[in-house]
C-alpha positions as CSV (number, residue, x, y, z in Angstrom):
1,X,69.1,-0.2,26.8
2,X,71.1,-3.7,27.6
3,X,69.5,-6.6,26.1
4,X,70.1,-10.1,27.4
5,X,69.7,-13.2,26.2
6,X,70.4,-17.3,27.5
7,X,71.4,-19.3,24.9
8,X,70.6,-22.5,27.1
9,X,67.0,-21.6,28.1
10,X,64.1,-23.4,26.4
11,X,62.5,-20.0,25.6
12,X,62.9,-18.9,22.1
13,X,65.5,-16.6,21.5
14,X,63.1,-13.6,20.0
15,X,60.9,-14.0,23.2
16,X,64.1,-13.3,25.2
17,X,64.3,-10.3,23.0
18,X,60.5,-9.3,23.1
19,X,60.4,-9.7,27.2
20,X,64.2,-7.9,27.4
21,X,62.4,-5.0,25.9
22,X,59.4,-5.5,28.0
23,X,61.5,-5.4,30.9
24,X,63.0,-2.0,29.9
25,X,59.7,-0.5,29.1
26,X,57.9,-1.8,32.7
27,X,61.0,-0.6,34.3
28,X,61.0,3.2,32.8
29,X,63.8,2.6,30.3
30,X,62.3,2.7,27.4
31,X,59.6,5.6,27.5
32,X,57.2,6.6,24.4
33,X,58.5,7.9,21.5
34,X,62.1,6.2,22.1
35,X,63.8,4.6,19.0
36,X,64.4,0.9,19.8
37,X,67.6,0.2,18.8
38,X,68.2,-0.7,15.0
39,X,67.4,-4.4,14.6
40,X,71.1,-5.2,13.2
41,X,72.7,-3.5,16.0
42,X,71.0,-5.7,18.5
43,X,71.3,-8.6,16.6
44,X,74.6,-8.5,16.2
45,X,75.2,-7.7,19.8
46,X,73.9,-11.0,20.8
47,X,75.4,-12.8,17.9
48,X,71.7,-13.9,16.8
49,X,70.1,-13.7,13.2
50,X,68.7,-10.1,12.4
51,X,65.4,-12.4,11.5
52,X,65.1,-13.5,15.1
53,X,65.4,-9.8,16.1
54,X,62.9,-8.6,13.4
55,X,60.6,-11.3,14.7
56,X,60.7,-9.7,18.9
57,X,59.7,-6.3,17.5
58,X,56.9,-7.7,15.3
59,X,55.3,-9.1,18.1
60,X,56.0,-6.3,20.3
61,X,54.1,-3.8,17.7
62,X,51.4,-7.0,17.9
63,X,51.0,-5.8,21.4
64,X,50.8,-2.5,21.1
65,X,53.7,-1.6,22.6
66,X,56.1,-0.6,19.6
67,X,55.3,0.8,16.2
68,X,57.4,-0.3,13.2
69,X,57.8,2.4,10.3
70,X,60.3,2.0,7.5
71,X,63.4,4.4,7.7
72,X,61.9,5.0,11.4
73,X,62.5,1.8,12.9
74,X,60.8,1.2,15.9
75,X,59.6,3.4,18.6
76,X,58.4,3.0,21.8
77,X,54.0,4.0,22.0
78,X,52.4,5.4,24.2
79,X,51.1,1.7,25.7
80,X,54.4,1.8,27.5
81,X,53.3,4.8,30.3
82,X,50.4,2.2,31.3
83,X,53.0,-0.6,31.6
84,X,55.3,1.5,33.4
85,X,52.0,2.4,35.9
86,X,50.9,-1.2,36.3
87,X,54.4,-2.5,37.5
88,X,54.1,0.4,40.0
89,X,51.2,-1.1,40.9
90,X,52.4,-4.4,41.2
91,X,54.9,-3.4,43.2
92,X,52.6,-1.7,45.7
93,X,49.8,-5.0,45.6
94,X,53.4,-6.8,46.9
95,X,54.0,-4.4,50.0
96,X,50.2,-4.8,50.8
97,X,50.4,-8.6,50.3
98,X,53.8,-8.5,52.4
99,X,52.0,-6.5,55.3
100,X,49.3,-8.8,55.4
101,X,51.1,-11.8,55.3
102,X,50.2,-13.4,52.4
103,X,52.4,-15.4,50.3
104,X,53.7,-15.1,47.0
105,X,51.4,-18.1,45.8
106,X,48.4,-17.0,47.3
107,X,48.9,-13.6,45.8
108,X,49.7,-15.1,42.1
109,X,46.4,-17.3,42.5
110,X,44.1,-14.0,43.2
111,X,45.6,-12.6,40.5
112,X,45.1,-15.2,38.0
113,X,41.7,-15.4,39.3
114,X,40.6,-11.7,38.7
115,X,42.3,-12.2,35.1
């Protein structure tokens, strides 16, 4: 799993991390039961603190979406087949959007709304 961060955005760096992760989960990278990688490993792959790292997969397990377990590290739950569905269903709300015409805004708003 690649992890990417911008050092220029305004976004904090450990949301970068925690929505790079996201990403790989919604996309079928990361699947339930996968070990995330260690938290040193990545951090020192993006030349980042190990804190800020620490601090992505904290709010990840927040979600649901990772459980943290000393000497385990963190693995990917079962929350991640239902992400994996809804971007599939996203993706198939955008064809039927495209086919009716609608645009991207109008689609957002809808959704928003039924939120």
């Amino acid at each position: 799993m690649l992890l990417r961060i911008d050092t220029a955005s305004d976004q904090p760096l450990f949301a970068q991390v925690a929505a790079a992760v996201r990403a790989a989960i919604s996309q079928g990278e990361a699947r339930p039961g996968d070990r995330l990688p260690p938290a040193r490993e990545v951090a020192q792959g993006l030349g980042v603190n190990v804190h800020t790292v620490l601090r992505a997969y904290q709010d990840l397990r927040d979600e649901g979406l990772v459980d943290l377990r000393r000497g385990r590290g963190a693995v990917v739950t079962d929350a991640a087949d239902s992400i994996a569905q809804l971007r599939r269903d996203i993706a198939e709300l955008g064809k039927r959007a495209t086919a009716l015409g609608m645009a991207p805004a109008t689609v957002v708003a809808l959704v928003r709304a039924s939120l």
